[in-house]
PyMOL Python script that loads the backbone (N, CA, C, O; Angstrom):
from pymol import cmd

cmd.read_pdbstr("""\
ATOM      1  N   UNK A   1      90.019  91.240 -22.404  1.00  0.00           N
ATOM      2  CA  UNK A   1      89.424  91.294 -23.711  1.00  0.00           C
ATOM      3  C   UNK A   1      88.020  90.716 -23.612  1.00  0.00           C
ATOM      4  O   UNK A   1      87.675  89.705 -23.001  1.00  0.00           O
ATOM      5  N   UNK A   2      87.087  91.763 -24.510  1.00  0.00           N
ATOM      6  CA  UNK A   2      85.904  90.583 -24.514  1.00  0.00           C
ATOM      7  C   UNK A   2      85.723  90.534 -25.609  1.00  0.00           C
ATOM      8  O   UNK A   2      86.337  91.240 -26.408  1.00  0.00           O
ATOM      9  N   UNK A   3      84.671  89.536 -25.992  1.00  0.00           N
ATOM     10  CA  UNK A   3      83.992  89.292 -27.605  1.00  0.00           C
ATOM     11  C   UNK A   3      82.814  89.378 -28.057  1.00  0.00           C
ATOM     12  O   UNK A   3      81.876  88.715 -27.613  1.00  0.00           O
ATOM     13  N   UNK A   4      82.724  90.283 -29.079  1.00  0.00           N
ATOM     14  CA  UNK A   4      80.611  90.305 -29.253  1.00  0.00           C
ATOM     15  C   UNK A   4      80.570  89.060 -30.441  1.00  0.00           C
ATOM     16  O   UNK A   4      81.197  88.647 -31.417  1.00  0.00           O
ATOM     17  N   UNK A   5      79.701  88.861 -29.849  1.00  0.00           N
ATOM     18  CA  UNK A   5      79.327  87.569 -30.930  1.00  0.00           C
ATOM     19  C   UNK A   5      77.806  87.965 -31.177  1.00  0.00           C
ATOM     20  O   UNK A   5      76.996  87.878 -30.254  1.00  0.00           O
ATOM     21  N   UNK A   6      77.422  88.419 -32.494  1.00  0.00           N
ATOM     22  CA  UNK A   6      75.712  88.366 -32.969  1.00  0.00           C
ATOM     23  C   UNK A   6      75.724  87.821 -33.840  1.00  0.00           C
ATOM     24  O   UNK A   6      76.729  87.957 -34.539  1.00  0.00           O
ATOM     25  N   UNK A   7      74.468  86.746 -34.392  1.00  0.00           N
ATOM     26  CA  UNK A   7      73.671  86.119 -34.931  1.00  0.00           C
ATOM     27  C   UNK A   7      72.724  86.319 -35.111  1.00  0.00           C
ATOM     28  O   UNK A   7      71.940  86.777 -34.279  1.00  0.00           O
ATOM     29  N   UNK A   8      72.333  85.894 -36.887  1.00  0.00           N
ATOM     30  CA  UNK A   8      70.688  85.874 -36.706  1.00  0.00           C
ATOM     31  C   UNK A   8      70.049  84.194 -37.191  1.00  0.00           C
ATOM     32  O   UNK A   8      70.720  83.167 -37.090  1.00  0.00           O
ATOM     33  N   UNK A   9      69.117  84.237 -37.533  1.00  0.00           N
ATOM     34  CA  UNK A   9      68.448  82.834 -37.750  1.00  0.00           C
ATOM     35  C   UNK A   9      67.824  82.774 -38.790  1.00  0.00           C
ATOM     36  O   UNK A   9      67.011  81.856 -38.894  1.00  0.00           O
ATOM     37  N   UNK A  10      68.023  83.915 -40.132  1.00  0.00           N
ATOM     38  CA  UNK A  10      67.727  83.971 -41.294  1.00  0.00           C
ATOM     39  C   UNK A  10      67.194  84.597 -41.571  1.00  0.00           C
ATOM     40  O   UNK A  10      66.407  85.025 -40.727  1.00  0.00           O
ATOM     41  N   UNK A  11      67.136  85.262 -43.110  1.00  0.00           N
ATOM     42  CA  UNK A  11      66.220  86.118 -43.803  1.00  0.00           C
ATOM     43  C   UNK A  11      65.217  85.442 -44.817  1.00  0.00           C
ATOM     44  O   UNK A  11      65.665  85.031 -45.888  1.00  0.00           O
ATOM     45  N   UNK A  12      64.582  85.381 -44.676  1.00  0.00           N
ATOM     46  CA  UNK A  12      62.812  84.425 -45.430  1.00  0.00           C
ATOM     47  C   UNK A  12      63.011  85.149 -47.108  1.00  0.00           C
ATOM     48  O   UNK A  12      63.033  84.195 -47.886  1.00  0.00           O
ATOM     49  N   UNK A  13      63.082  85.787 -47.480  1.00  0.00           N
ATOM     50  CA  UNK A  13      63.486  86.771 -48.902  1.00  0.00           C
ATOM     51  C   UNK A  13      64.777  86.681 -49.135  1.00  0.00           C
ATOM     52  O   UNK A  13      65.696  87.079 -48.419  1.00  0.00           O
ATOM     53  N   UNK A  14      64.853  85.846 -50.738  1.00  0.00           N
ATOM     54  CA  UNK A  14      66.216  85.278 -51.149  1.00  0.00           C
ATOM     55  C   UNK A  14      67.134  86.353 -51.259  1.00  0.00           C
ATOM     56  O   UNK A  14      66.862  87.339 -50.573  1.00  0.00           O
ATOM     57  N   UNK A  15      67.948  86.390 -51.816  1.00  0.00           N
ATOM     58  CA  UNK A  15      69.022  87.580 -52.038  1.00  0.00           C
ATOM     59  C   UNK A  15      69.853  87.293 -52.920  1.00  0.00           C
ATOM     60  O   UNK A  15      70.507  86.330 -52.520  1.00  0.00           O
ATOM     61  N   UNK A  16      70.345  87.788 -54.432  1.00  0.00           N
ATOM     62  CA  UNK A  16      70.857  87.264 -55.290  1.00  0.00           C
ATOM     63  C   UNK A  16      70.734  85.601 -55.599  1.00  0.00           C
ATOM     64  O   UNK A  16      71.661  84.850 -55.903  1.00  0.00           O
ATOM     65  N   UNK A  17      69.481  85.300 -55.447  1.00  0.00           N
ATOM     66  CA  UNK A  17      69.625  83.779 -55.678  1.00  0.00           C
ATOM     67  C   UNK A  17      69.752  82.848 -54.593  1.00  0.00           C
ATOM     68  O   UNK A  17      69.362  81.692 -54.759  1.00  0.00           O
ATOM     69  N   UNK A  18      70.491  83.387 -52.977  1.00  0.00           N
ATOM     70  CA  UNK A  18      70.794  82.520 -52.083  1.00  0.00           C
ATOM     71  C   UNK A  18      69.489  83.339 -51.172  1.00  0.00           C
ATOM     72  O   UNK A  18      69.084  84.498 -51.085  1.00  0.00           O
ATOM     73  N   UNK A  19      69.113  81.983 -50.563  1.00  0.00           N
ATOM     74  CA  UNK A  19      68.199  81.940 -49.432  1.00  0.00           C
ATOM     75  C   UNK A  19      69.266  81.950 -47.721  1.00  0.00           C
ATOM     76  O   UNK A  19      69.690  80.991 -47.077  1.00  0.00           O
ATOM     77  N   UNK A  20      69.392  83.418 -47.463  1.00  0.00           N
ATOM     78  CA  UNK A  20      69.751  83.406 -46.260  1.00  0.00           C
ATOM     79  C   UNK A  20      69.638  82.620 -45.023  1.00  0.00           C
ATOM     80  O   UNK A  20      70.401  82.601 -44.057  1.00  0.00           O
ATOM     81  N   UNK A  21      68.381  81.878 -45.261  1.00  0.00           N
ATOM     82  CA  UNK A  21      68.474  81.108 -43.974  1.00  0.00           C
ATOM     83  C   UNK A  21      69.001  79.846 -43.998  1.00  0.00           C
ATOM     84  O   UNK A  21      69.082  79.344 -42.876  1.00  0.00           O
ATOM     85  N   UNK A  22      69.542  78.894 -45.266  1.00  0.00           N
ATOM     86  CA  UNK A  22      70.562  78.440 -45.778  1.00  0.00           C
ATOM     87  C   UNK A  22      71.857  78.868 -44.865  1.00  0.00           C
ATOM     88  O   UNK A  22      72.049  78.105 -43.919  1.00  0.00           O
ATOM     89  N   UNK A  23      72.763  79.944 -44.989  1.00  0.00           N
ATOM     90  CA  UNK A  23      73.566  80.681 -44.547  1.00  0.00           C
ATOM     91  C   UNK A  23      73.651  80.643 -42.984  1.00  0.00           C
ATOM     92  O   UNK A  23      74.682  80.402 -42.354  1.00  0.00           O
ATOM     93  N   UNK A  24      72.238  80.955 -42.368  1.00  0.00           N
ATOM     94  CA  UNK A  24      72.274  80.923 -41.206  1.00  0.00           C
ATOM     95  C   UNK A  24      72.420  79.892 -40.341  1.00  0.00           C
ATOM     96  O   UNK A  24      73.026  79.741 -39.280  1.00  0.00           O
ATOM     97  N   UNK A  25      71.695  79.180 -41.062  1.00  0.00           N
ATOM     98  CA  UNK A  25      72.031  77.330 -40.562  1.00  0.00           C
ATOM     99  C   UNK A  25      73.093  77.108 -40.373  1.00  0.00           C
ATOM    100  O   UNK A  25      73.296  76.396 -39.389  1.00  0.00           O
ATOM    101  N   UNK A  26      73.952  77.433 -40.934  1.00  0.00           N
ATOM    102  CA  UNK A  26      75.190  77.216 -40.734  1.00  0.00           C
ATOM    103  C   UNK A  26      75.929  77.408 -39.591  1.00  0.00           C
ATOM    104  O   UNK A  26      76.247  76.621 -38.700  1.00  0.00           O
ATOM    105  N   UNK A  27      76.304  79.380 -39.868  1.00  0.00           N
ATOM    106  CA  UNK A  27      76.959  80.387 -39.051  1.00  0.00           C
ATOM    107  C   UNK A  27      76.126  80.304 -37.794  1.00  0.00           C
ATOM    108  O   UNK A  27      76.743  80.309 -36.728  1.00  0.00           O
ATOM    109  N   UNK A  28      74.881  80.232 -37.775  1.00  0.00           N
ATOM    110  CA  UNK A  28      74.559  80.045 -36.034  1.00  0.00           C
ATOM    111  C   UNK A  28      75.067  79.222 -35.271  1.00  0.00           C
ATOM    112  O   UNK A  28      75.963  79.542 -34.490  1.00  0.00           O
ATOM    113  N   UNK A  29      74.607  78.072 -35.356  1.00  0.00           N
ATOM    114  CA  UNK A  29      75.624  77.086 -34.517  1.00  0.00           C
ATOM    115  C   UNK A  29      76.575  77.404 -34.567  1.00  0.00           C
ATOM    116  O   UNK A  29      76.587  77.961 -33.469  1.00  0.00           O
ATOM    117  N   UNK A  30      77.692  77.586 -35.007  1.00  0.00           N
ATOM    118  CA  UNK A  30      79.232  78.053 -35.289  1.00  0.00           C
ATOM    119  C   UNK A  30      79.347  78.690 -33.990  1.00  0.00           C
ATOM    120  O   UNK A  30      79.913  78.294 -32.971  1.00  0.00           O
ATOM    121  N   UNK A  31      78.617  79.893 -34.258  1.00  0.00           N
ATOM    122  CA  UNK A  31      78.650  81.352 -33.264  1.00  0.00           C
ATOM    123  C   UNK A  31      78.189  80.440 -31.803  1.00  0.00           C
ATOM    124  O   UNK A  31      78.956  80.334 -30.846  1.00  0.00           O
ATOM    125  N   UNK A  32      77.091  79.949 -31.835  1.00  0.00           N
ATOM    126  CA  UNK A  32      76.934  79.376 -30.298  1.00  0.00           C
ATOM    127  C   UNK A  32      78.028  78.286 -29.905  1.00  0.00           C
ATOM    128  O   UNK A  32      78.212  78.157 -28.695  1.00  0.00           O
ATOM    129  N   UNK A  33      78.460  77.823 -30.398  1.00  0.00           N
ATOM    130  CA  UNK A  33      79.634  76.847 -30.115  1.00  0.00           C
ATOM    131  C   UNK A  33      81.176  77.479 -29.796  1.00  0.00           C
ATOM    132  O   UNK A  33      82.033  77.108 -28.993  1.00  0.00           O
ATOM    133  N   UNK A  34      81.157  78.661 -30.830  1.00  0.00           N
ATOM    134  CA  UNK A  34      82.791  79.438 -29.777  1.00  0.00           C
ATOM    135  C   UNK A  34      81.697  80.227 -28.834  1.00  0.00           C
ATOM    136  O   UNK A  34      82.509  80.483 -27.945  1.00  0.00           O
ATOM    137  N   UNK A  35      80.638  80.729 -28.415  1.00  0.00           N
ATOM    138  CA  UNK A  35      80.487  81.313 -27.914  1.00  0.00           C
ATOM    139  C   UNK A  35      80.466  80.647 -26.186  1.00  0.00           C
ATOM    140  O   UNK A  35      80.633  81.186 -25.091  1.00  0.00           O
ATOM    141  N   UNK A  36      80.235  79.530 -26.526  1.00  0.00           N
ATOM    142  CA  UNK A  36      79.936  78.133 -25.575  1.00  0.00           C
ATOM    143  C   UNK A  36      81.755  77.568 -25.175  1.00  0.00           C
ATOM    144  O   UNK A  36      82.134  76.958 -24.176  1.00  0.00           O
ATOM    145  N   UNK A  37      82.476  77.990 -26.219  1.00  0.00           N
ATOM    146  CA  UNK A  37      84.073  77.827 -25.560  1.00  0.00           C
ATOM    147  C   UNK A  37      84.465  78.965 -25.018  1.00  0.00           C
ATOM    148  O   UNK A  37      84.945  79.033 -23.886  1.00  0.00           O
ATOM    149  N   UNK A  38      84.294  79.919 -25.766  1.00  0.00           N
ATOM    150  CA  UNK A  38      84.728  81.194 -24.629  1.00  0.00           C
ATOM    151  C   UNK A  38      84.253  81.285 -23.152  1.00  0.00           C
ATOM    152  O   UNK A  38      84.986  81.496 -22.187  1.00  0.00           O
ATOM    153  N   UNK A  39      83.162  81.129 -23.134  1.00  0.00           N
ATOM    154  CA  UNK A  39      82.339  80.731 -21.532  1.00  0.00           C
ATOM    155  C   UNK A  39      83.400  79.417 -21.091  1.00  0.00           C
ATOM    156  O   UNK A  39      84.321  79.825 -20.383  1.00  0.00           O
ATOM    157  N   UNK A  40      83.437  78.262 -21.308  1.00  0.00           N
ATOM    158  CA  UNK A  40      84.444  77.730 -20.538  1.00  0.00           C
ATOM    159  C   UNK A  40      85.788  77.957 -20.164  1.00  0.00           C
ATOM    160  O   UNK A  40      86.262  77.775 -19.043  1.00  0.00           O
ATOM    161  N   UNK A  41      86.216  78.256 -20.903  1.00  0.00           N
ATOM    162  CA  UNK A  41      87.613  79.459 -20.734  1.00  0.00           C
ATOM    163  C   UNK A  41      87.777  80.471 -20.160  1.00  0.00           C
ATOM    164  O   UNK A  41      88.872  80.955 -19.874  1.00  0.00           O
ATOM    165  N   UNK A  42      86.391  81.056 -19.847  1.00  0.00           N
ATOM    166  CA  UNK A  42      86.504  82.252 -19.083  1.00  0.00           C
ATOM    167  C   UNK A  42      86.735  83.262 -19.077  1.00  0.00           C
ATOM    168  O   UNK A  42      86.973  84.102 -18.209  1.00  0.00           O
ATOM    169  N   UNK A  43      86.641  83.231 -20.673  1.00  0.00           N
ATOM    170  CA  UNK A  43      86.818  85.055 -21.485  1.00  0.00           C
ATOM    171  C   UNK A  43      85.833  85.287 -21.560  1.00  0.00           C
ATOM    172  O   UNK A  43      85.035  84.451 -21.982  1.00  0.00           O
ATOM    173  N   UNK A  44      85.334  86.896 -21.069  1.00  0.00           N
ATOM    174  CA  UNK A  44      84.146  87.379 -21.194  1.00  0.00           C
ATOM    175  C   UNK A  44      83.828  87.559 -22.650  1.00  0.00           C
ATOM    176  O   UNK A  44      84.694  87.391 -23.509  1.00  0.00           O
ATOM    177  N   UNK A  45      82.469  87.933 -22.964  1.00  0.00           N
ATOM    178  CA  UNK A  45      81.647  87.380 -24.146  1.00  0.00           C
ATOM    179  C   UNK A  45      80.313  87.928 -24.124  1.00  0.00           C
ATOM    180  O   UNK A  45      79.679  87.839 -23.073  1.00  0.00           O
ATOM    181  N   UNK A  46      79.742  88.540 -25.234  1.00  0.00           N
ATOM    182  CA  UNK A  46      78.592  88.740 -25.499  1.00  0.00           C
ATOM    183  C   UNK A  46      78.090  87.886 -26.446  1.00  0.00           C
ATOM    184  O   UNK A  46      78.733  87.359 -27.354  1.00  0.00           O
ATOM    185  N   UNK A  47      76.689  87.740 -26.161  1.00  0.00           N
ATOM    186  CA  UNK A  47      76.429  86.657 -27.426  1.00  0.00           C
ATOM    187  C   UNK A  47      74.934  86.426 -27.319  1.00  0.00           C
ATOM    188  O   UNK A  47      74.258  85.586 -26.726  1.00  0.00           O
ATOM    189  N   UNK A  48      74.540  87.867 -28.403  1.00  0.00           N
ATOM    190  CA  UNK A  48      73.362  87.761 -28.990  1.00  0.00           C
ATOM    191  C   UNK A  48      72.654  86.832 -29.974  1.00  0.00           C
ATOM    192  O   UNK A  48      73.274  86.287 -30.887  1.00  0.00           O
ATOM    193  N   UNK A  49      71.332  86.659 -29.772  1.00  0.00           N
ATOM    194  CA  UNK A  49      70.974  85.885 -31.129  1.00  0.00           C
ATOM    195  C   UNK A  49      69.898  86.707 -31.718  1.00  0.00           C
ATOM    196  O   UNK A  49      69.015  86.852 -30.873  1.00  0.00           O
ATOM    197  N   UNK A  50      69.477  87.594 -33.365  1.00  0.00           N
ATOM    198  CA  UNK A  50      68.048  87.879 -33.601  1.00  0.00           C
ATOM    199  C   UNK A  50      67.581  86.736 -34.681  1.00  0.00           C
ATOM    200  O   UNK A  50      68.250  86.203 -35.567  1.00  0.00           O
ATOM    201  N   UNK A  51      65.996  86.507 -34.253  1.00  0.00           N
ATOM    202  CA  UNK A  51      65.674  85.413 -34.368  1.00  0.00           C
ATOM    203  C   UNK A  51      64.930  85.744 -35.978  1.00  0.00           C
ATOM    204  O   UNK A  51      64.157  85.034 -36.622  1.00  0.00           O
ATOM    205  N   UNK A  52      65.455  86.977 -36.277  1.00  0.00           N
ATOM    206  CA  UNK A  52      64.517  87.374 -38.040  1.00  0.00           C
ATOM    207  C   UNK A  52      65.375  88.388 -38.486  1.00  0.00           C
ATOM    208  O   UNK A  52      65.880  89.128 -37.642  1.00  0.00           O
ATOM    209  N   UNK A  53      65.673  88.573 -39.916  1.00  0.00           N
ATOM    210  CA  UNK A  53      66.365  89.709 -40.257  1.00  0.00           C
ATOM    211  C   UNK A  53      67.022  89.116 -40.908  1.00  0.00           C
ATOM    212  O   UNK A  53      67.142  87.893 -40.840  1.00  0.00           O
ATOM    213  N   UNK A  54      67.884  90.218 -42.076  1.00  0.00           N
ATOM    214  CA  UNK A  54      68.939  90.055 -42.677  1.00  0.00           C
ATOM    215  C   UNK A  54      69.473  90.972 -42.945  1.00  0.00           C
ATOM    216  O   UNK A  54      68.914  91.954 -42.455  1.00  0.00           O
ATOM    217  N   UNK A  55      70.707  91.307 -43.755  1.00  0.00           N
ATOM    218  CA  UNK A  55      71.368  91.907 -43.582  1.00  0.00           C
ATOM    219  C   UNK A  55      71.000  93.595 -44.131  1.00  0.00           C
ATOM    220  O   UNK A  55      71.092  94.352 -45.097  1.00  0.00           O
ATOM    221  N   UNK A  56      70.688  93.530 -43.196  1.00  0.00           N
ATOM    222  CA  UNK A  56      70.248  94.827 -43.330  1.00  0.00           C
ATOM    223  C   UNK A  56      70.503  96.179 -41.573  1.00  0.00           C
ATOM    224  O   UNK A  56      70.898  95.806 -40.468  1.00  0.00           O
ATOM    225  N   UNK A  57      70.151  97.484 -41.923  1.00  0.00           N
ATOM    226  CA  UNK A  57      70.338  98.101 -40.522  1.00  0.00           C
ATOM    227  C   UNK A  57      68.904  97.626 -39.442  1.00  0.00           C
ATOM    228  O   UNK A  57      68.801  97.527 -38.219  1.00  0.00           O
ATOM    229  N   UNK A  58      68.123  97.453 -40.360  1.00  0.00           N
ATOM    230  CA  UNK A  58      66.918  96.699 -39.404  1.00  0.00           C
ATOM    231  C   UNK A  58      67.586  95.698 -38.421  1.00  0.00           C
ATOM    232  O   UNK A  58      67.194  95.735 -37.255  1.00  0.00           O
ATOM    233  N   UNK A  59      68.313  95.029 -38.679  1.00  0.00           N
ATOM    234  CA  UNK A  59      68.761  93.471 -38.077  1.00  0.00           C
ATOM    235  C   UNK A  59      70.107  94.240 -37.515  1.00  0.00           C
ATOM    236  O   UNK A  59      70.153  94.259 -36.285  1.00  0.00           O
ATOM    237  N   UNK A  60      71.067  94.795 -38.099  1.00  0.00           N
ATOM    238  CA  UNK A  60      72.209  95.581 -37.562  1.00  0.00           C
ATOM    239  C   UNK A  60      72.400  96.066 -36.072  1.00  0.00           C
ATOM    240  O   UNK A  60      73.089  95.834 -35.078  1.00  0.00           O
ATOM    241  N   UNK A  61      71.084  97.109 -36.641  1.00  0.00           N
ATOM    242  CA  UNK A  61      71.333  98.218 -35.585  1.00  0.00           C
ATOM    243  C   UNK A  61      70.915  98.288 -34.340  1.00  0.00           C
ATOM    244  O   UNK A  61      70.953  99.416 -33.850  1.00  0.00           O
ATOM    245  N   UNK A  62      70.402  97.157 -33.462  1.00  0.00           N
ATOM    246  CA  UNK A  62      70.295  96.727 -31.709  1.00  0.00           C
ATOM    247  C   UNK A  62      71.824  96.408 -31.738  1.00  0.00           C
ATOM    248  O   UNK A  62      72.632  96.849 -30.921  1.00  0.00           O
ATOM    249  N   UNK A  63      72.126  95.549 -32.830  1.00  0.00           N
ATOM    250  CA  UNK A  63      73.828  94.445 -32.330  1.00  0.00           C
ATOM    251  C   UNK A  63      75.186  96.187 -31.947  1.00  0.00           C
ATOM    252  O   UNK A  63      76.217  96.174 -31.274  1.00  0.00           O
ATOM    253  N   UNK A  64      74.563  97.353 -32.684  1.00  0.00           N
ATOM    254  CA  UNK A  64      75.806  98.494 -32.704  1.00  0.00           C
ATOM    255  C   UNK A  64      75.033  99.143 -32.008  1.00  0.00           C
ATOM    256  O   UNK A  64      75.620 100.224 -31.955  1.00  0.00           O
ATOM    257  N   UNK A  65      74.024  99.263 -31.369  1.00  0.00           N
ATOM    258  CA  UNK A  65      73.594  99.410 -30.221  1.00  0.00           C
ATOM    259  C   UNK A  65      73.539  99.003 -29.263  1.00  0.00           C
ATOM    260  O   UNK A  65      72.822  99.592 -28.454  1.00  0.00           O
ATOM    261  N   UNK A  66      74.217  97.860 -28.866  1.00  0.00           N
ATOM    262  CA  UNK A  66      74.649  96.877 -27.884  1.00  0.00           C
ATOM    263  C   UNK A  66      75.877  97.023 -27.843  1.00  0.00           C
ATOM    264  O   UNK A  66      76.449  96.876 -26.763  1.00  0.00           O
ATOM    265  N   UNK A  67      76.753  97.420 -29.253  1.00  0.00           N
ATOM    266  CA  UNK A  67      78.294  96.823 -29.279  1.00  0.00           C
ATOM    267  C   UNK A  67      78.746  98.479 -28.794  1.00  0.00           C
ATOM    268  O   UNK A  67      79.063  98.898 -27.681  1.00  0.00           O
ATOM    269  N   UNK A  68      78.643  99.112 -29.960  1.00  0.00           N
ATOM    270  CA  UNK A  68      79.315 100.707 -29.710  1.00  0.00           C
ATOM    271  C   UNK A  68      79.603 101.127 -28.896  1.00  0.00           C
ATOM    272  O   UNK A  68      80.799 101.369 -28.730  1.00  0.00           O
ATOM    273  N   UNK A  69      78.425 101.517 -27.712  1.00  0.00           N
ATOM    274  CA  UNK A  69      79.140 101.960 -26.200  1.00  0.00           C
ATOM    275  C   UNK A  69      80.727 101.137 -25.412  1.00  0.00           C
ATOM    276  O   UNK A  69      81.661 101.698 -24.838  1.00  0.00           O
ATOM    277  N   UNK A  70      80.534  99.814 -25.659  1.00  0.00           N
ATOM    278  CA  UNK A  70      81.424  99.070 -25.109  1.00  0.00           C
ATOM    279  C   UNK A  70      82.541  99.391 -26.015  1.00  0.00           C
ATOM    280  O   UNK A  70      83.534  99.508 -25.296  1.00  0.00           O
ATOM    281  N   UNK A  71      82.859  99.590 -27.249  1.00  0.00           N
ATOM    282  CA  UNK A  71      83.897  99.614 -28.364  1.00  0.00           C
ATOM    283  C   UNK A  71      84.744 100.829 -27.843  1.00  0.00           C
ATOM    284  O   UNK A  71      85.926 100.809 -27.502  1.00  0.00           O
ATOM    285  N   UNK A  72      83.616 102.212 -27.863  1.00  0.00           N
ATOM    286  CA  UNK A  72      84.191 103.449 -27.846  1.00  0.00           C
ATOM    287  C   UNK A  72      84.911 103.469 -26.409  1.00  0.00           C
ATOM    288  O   UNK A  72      85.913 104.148 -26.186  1.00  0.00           O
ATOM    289  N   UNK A  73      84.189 102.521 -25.319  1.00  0.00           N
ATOM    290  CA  UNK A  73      84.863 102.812 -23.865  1.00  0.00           C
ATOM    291  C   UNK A  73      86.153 102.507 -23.978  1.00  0.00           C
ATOM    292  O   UNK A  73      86.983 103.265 -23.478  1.00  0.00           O
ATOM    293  N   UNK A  74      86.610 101.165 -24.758  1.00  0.00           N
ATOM    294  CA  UNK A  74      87.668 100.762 -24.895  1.00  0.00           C
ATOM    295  C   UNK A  74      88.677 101.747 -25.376  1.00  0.00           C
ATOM    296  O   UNK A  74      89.768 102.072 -24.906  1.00  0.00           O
ATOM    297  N   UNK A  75      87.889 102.220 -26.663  1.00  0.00           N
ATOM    298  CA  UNK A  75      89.395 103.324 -27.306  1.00  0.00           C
ATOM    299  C   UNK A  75      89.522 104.048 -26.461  1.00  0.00           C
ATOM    300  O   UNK A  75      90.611 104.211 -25.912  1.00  0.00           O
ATOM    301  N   UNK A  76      88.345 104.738 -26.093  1.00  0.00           N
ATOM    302  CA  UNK A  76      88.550 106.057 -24.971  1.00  0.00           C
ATOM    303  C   UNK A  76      89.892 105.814 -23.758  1.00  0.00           C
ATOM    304  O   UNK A  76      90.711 106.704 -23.527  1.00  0.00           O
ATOM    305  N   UNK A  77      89.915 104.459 -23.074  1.00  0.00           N
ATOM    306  CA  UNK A  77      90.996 103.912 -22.212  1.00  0.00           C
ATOM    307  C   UNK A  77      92.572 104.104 -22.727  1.00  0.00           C
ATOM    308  O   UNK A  77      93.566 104.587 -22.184  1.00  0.00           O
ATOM    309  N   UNK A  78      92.262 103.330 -24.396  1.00  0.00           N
ATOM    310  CA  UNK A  78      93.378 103.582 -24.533  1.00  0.00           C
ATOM    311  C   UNK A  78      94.414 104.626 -24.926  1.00  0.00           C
ATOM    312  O   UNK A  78      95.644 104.645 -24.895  1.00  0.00           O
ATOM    313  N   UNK A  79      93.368 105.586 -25.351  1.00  0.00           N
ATOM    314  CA  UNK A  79      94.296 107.162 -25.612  1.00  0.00           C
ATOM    315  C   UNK A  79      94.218 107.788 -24.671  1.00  0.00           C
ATOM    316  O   UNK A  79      94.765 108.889 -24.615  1.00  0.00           O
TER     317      UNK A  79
END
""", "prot")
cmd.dss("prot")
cmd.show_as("cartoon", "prot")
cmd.util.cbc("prot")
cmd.orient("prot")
């Protein structure tokens, strides 16, 4: 099994009231810290960081361009 792990480091333009990079403060570290246990454990792991963006396909679409090929190989194996 492996795991994609992406992150970003905030969006500068609030969004309903919340300032995304609030949010990110958070969930980043989070993400580098299992990403930092999976590496000791020895389960393989991807683990991007983009350093601007929000949720949007701007910020999306490298991480399903990174992830997809690897996803589809998998199903492909298993049928």
């Amino acid at each position: 099994m492996q795991v994609n792990l992406y992150t970003g480091l905030g969006d500068l333009n609030p969004v309903n009231g919340f300032n995304l990079d609030y949010n990110e403060d958070v969930v980043a570290p989070q993400t580098l810290y299992f990403a930092q246990q999976l590496q000791a454990a020895g389960i393989p792991r991807t683990y991007r960081v983009y350093p601007e963006g929000g949720h949007n396909m701007k910020t999306w679409g490298p991480a399903l361009d990174d992830a997809l090929p690897r996803v589809v190989g998998h199903l492909t194996k298993a049928g």
